[in-house]
SEZANU-292757 format. One record per residue: x, y, z of N, C-alpha, C in turn. Coordinates in Angstrom, 2 decimals. Example, Ala and Ser with C-alpha at 12.3 -4.5 7.8 and 13.67 -1.06 7.14 Angstrom:
REM residues 2
PT       n_u       n_v       n_w      ca_u      ca_v      ca_w       c_u       c_v       c_w
PT     13.19     -5.69      7.80     12.30     -4.50      7.80     13.20     -3.30      7.80
PT     12.85     -2.25      7.08     13.67     -1.06      7.14     12.90      0.03      7.87
//
This chain:
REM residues 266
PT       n_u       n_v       n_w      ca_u      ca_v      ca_w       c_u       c_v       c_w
PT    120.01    176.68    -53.59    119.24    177.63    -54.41    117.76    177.41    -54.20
PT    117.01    178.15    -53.99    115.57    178.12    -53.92    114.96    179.33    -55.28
PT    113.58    178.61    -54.95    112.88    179.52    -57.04    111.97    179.80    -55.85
PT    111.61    180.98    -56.86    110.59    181.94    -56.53    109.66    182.51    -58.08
PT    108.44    183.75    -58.12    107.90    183.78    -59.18    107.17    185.16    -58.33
PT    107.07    185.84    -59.34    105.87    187.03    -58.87    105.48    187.49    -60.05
PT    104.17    187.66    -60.17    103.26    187.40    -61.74    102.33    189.24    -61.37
PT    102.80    190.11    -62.11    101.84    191.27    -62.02    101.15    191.51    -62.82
PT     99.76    191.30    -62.59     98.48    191.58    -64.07     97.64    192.40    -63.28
PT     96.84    192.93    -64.54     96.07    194.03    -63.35     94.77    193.93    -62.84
PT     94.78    192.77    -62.27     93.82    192.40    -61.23     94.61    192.57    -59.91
PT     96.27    192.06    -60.10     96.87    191.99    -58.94     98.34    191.62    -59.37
PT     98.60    190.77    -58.15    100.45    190.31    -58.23    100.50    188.88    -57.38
PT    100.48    188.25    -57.88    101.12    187.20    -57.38    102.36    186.77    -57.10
PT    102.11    185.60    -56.17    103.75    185.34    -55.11    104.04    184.16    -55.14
PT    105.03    183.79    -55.38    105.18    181.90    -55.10    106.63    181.57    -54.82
PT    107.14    180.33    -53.88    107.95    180.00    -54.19    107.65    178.48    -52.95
PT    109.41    177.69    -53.17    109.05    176.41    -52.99    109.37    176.95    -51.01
PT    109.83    175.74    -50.17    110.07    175.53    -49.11    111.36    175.38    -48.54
PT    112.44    175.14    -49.20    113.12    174.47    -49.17    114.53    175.36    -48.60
PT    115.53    174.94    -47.65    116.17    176.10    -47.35    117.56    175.30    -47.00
PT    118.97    175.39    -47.74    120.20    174.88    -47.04    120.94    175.58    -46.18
PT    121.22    174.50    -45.60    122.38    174.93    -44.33    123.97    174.66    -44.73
PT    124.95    175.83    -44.50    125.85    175.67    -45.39    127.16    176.12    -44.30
PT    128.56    175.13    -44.36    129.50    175.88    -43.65    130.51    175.70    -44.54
PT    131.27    176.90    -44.59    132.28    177.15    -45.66    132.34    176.58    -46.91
PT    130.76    177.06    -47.41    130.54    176.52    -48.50    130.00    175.30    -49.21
PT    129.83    174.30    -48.30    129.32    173.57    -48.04    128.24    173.16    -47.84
PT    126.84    172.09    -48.48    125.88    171.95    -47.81    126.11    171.01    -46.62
PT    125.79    171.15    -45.43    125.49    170.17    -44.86    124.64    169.39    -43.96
PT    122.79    170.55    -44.73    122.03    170.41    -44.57    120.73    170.85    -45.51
PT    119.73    170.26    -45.49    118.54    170.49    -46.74    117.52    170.52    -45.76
PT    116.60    171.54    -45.96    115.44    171.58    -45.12    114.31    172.22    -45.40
PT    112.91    171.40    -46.02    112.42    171.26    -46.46    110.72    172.51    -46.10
PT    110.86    172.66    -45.03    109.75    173.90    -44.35    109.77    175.12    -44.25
PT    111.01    175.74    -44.96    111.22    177.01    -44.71    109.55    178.00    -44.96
PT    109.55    178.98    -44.91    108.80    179.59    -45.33    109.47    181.00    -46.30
PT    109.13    181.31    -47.16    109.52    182.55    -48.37    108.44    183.63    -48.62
PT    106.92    183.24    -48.29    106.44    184.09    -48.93    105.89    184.32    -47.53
PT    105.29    185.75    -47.63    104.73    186.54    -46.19    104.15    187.77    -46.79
PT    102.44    187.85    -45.83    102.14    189.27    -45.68    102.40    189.88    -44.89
PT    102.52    191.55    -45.30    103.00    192.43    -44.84    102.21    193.09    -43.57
PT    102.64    192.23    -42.36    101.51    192.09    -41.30    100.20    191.76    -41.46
PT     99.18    192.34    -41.00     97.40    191.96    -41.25     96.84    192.03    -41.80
PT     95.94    191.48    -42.32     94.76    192.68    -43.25     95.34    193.34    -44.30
PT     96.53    193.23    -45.25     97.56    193.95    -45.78     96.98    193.54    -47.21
PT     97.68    195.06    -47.68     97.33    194.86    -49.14     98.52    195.10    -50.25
PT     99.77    194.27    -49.12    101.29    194.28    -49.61    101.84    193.26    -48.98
PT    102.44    191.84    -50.62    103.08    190.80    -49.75    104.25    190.79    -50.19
PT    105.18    189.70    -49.50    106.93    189.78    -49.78    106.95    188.61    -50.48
PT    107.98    188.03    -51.05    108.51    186.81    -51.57    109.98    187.00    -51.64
PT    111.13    185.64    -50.95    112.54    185.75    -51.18    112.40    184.54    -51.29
PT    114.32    185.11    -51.83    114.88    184.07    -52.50    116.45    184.17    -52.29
PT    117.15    182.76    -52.57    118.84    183.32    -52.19    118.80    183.14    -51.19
PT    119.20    183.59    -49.72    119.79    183.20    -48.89    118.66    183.28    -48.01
PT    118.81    181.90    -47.01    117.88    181.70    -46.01    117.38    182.37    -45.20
PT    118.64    182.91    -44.98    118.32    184.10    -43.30    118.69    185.57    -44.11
PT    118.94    186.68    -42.68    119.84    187.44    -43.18    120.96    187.27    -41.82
PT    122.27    186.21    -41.62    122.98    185.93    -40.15    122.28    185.87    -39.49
PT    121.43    186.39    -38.87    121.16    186.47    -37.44    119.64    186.76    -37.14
PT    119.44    187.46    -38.44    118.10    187.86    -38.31    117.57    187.00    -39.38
PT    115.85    186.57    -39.53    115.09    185.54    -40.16    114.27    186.87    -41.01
PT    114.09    185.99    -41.94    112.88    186.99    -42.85    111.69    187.50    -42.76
PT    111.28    186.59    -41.93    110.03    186.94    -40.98    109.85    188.26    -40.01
PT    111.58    188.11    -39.87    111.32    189.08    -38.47    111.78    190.21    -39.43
PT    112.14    190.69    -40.53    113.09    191.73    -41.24    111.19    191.69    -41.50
PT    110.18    190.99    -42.31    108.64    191.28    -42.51    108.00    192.40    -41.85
PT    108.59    191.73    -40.50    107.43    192.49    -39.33    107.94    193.41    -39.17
PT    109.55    193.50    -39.23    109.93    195.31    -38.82    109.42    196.34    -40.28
PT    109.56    195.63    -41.52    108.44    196.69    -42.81    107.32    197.12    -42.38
PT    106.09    195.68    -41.39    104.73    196.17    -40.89    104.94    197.56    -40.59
PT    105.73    197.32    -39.19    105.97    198.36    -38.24    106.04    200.14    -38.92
PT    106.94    199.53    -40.23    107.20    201.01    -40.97    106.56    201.35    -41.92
PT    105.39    200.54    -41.93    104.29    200.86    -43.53    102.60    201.49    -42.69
PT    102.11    202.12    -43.81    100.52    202.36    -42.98     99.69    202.31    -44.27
PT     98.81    202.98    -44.20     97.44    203.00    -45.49     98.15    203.72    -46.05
PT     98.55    204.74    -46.27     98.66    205.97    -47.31    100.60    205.31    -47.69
PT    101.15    204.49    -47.35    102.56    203.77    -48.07    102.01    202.72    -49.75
PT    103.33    203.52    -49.98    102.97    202.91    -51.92    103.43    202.21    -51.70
PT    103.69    201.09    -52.68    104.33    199.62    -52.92    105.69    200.16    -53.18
PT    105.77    201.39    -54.12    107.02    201.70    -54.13    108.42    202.34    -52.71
PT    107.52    202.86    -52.14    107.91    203.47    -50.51    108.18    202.11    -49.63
PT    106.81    201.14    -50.01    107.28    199.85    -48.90    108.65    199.75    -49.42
PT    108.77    198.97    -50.73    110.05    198.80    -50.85    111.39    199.42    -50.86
PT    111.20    200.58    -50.63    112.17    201.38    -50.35    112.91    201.64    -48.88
PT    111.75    201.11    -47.93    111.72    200.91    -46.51    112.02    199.33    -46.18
PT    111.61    198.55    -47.08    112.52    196.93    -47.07    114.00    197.12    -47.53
PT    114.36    198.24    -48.68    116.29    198.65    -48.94    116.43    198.53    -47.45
PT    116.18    199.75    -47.10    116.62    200.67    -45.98    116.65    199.36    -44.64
PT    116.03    198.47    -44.70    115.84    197.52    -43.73    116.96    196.46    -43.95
PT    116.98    196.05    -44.98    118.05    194.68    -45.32    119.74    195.03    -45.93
PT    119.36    196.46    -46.69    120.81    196.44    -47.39    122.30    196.82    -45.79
PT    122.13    197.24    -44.45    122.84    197.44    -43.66    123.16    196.04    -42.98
PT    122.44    195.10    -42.93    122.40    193.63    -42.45    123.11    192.85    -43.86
PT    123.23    193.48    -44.97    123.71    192.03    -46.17    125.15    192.77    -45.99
PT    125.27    194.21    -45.75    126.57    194.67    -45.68    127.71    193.89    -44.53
PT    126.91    194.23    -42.96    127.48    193.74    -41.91    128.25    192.08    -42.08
PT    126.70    191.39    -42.22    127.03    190.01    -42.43    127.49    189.31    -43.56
PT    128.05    191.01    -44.82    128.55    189.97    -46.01    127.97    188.72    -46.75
PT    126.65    188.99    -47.14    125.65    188.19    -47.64    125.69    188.25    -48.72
PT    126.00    187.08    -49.49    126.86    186.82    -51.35    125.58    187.60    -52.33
PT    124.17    186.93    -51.61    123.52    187.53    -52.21    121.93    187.11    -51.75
PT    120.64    188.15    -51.94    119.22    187.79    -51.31    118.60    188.66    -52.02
PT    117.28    187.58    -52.45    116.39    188.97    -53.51    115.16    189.01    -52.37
PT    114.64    189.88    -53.08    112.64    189.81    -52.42    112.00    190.57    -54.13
PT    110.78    190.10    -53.57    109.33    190.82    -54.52    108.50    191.21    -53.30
PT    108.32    192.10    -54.11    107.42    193.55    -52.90    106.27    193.32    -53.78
PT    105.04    193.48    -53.69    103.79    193.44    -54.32    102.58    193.87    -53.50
PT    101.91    194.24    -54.26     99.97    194.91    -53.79     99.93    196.02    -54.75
PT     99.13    196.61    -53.85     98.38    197.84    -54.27     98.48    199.34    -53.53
PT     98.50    200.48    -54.46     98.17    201.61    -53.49     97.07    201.76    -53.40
PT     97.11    202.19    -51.77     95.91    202.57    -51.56     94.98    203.44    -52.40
PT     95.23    204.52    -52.78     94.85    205.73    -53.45     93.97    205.61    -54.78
PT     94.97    204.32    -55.37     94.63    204.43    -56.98     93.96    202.68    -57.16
PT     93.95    202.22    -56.04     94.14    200.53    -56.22     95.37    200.33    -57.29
PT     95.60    200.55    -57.61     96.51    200.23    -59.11     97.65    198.83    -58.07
PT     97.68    197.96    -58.90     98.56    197.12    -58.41    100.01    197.38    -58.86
PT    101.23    196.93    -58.36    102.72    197.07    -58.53    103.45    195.97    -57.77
PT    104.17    195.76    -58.52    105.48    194.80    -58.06    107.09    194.98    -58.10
PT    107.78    195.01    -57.16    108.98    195.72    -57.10    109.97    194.17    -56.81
PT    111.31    194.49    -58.09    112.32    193.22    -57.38    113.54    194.16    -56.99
PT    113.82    193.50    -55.70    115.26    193.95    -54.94    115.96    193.03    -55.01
PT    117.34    193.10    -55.49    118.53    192.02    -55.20    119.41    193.31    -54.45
PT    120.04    192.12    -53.24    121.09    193.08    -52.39    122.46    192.09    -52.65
PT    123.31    192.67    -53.06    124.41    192.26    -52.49    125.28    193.45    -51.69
PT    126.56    193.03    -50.85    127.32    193.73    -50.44    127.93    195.13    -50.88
PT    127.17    196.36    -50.74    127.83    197.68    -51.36    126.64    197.92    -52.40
PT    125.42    196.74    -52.48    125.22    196.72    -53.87    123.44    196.41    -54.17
PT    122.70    197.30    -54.06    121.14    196.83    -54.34    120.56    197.55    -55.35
PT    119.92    196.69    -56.01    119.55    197.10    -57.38    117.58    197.01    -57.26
PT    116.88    198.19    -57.61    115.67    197.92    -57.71    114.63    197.85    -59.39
PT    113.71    196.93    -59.42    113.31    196.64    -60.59    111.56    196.86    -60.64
PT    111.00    197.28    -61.15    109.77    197.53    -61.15    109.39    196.44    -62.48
PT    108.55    195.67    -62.47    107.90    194.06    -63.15    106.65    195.12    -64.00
PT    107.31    194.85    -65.10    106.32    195.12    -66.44    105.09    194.23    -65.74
PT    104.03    194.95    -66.58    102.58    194.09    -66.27    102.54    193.16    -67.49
PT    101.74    191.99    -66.80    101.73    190.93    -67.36    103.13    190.00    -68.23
PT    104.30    190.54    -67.15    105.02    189.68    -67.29    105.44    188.77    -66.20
PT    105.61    187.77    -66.09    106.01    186.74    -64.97    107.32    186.60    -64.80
PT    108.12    187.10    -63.39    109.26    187.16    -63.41    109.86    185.96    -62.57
PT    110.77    185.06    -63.08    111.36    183.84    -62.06    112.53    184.33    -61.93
PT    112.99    183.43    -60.38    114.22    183.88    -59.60    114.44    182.01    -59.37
PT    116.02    182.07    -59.30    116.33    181.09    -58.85    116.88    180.15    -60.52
PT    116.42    178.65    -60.44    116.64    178.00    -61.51    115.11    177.95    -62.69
PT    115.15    179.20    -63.41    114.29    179.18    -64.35    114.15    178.01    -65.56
PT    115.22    177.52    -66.12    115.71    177.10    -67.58    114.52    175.38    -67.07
PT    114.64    174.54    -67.00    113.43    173.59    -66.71    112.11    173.96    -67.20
PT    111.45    174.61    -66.87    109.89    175.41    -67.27    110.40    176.05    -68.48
PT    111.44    176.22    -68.68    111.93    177.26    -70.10    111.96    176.18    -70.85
PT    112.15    175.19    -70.65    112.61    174.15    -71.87    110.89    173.84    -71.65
PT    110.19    173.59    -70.76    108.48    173.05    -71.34    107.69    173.94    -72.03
PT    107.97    175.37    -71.16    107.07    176.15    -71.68    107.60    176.69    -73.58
PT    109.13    177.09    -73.52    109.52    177.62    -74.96    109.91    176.63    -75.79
PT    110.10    175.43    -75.32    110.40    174.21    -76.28    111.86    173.80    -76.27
PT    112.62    174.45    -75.45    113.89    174.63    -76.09    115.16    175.45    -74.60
PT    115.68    175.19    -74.33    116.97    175.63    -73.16    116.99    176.77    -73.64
PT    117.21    177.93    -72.64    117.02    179.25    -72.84    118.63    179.28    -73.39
PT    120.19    178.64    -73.72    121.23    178.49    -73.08    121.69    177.64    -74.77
PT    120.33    177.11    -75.50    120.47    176.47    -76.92    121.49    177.13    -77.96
PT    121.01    178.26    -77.68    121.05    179.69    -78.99    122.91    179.91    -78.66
PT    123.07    180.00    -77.87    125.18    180.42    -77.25    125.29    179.19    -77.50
PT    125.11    178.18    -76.95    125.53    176.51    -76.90    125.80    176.40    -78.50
PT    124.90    176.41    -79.51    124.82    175.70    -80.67    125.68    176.68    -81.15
PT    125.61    177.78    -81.36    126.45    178.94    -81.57    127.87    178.38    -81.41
PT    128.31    178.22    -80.39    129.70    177.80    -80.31    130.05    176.70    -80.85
PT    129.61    175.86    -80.36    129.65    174.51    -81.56    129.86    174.46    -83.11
PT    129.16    175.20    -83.71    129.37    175.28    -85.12    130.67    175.95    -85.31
PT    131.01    176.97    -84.66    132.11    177.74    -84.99    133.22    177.18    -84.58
PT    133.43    176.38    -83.66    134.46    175.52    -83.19    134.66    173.84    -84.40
PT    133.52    173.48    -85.24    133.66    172.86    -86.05    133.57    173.43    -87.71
PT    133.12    174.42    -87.95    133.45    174.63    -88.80    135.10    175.47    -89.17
PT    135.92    176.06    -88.34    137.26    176.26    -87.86    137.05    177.67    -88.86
PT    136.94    177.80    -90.07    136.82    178.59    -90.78    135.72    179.40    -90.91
PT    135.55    180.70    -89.83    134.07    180.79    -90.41    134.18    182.53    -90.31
PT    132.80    182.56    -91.42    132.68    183.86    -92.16    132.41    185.15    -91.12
PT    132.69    186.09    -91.92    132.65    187.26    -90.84    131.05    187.57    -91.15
PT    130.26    187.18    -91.93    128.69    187.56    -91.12    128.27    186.17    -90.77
PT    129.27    185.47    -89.82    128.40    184.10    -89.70    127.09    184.38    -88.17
PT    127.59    185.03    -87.35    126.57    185.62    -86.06    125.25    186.09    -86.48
PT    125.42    187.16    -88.12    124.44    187.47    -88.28    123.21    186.83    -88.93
PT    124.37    185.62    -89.92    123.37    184.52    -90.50    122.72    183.50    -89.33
PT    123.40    183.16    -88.40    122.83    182.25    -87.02    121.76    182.69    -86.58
PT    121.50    183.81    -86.45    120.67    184.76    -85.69    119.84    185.18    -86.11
PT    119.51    184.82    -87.67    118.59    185.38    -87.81    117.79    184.00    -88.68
PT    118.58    182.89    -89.07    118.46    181.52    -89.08    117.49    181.02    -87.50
PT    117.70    181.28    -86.41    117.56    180.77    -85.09    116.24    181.40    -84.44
PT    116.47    182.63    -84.95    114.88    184.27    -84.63    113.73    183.35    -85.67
PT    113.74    183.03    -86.58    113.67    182.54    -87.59    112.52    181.54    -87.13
PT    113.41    180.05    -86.70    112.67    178.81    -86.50    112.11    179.15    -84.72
PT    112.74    179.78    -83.93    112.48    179.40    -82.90    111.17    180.79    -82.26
PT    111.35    181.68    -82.97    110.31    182.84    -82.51    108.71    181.88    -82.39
PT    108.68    181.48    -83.05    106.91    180.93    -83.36    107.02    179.75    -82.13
PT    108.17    179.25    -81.49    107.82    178.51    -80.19    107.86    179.56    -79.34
PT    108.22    180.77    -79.16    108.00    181.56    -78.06    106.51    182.47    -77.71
PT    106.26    182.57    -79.38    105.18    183.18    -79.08    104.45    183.00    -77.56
PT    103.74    183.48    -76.83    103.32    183.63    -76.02    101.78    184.06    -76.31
PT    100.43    183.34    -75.13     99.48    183.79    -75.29     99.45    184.95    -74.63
PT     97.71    185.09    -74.05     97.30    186.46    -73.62     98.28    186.28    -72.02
PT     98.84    187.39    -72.14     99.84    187.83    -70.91     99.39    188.45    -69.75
PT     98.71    189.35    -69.99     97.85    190.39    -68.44     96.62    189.03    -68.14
PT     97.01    188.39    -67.58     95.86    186.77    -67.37     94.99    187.23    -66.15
PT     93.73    186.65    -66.37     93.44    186.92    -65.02     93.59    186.65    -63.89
PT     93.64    186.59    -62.77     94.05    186.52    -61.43     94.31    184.92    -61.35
PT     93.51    184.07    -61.47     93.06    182.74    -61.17     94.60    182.21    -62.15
PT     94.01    182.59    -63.28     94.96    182.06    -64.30     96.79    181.99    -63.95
PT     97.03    183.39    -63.56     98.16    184.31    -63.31     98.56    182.86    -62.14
PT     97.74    182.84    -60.86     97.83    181.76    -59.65     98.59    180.47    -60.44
PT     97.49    180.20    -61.57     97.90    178.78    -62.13     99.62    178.73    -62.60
PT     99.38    179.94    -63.25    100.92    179.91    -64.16    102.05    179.81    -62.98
PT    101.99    180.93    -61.95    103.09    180.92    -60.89    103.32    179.57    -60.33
PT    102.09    178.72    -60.23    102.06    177.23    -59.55    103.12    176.51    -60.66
PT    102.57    176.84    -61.68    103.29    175.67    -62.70    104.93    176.08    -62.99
PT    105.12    176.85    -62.92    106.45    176.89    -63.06    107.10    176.41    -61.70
PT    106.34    176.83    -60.75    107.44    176.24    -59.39    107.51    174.28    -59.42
PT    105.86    174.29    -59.54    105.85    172.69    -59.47    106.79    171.61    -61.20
PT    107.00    172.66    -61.76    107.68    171.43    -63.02    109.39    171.86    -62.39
PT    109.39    172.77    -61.93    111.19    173.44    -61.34    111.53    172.09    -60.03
PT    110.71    171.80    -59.15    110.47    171.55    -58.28    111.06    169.80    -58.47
PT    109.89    168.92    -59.54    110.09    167.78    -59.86    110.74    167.51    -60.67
PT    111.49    168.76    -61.98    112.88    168.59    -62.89    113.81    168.18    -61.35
PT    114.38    169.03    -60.55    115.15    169.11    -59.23    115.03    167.64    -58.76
PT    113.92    167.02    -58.48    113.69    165.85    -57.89    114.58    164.96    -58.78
PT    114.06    164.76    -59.78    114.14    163.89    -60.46    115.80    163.70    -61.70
PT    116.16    164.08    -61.72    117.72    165.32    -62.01    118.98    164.14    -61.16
PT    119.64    164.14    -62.16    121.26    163.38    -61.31    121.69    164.58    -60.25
PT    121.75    164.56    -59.29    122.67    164.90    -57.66    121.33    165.56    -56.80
PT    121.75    166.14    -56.13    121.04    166.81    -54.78    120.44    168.06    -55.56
PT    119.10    167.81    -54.91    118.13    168.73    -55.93    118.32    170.36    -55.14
PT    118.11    171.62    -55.35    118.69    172.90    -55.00    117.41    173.52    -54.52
PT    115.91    172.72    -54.77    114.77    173.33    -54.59    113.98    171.98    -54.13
PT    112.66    172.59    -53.30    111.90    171.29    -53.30    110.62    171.38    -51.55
PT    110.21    170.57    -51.46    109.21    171.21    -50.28    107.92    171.66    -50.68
PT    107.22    171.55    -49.55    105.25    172.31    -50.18    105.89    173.65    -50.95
PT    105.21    173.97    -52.13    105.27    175.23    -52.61    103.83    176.38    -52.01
PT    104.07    177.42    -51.82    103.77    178.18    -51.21    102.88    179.17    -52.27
PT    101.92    179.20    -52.17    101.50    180.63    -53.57    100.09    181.93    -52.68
PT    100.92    183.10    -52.51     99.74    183.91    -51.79     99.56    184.78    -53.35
PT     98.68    185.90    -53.06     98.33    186.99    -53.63     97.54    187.90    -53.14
PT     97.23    189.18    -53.80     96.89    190.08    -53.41     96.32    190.72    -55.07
PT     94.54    190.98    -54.90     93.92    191.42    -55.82     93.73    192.95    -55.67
PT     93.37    193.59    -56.41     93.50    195.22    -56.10     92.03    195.36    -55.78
PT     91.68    194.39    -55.54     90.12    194.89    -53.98     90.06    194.27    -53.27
PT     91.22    193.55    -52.70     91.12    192.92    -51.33     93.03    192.91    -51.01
PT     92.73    192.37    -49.64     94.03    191.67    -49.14     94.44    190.98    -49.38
PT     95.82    190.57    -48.97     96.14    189.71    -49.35     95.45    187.96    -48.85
PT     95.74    187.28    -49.72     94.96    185.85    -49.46     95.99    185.16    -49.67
PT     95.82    183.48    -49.26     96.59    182.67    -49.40     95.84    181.58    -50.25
PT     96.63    181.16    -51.41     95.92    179.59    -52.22     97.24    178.64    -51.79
PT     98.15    178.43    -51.43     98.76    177.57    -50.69     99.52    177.89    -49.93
PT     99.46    177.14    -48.23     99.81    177.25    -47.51    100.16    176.81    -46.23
PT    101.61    176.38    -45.76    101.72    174.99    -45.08    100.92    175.48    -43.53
PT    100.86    174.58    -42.79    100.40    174.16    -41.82    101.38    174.44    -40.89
PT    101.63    174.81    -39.53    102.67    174.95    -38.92    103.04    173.42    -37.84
PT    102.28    172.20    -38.73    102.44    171.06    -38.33    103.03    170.00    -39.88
PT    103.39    170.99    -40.69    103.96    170.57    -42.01    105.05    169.23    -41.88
PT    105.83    169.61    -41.01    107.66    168.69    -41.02    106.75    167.62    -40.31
PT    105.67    167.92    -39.17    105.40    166.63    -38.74    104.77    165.54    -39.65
PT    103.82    166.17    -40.21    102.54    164.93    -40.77    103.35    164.56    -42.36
PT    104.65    165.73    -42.96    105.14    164.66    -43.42    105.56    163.11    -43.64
PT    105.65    162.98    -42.40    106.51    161.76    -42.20    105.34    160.38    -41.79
PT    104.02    161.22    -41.75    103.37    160.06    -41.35    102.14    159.47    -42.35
PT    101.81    160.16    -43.28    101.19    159.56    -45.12     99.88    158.71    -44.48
PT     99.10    158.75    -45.80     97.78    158.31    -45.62     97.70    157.00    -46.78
PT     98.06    155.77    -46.11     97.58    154.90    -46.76     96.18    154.22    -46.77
PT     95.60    153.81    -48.35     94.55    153.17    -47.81     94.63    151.50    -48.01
PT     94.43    150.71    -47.09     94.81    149.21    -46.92     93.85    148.39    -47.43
//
């Protein structure tokens, strides 16, 4: 499993996710690899970037190269909504062929026309793609969210069903408005940890937030009993609605090497 994040406020949209990519036969890992790349602009000078998640490749073809064939089919006067409609048209015949369980992306920038920024999520499965347009100033995660859910809301997104069942399995006898007393007992204590600050953040800010959720997802994973599902340099581009896209992190295409060789000071 690899996490991802795309943050739309209206300065722009941000992109993030970690590195990390398994190799799998019949289900099986029987490989972890730590350099992948997930996030990409949409060729040059572009003022539309991608972010995936879910499956490494698509068989045969790499994400990179499914990128460059969107370049090929996008120009100035293509909406964010059209790119992504031309990324369907690109991936959903390849998840069909090769029977791909499942692969998302975030489409993001700006139209030309209006600057107005937009962010689009695609999940494909087999027979099956669903498209989502990202409220502004909400931050959408893919992958293993609940970690950052327990720092940021106080509490396992997974508490509220969990405790829920529990009581009703020990109390054996229970009332027919007991769901509605839980629920509104639970809305109750736990709303005032959700509250949320100012949401449409500015650009910088928006950067910070996408960072922080990958990097606490990243070292919960590390640090976690078995084989972590995420992990690797995390990656964070964006795209402001008066420029191109830019990069605030971004590996080196000498990354896997200088891993291995660290800077001590003696």
């Amino acid at each position: 499993m690899s996490i991802a994040a795309a943050y739309l406020v209206s300065e722009g949209v941000v992109l993030g996710a970690d590195s990390s990519t398994t190799v799998s036969i019949k289900g099986g890992v029987v490989q972890l690899l730590d350099h992948s790349q997930k996030v990409f602009e949409v060729g040059e000078n572009s003022r539309l970037g991608v972010c995936t998640w879910g499956a490494g490749n698509l068989g045969k073809t790499s994400h990179r190269t499914i990128v460059a064939q969107l370049a090929d089919n996008v120009n100035l006067k293509t909406t964010v909504e059209e790119a992504t409609n031309k990324l369907s048209e690109l991936v959903a015949p390849i998840v069909d062929k090769e029977n791909i369980p499942f692969v998302g992306y975030y489409l993001g920038g700006w139209d030309s026309e209006s600057h107005e920024p937009s962010c689009f999520r695609i999940d494909f499965k087999p027979k099956e793609v669903t498209k989502e347009a990202l409220k502004l100033g909400l931050c959408a995660f893919s992958g293993n969210a609940s970690f950052f859910t327990r720092v940021f809301r106080g509490f396992d997104p997974l508490l509220k069903v969990n405790l829920k069942g529990e009581l009703k399995n020990k109390l054996g006898n229970v009332p027919e408005n007991f769901d509605t007393i839980f629920d509104e007992v639970f809305n109750r204590i736990s709303i005032p940890l959700l509250t949320a600050g100012f949401q449409d953040l500015p650009i910088r800010e928006a950067i910070d937030f996408v960072y922080s959720y990958l990097h606490i997802t990243v070292k919960a994973e590390k640090f976690k009993f078995g084989a972590p599902t995420c992990g690797g340099p995390i990656e964070v581009g964006f795209v402001s609605s008066d420029r191109c896209f830019r990069w605030v992190r971004h590996k080196l295409f000498d990354s896997a090497i200088t891993e291995q060789e660290g800077l001590y000071v003696k």
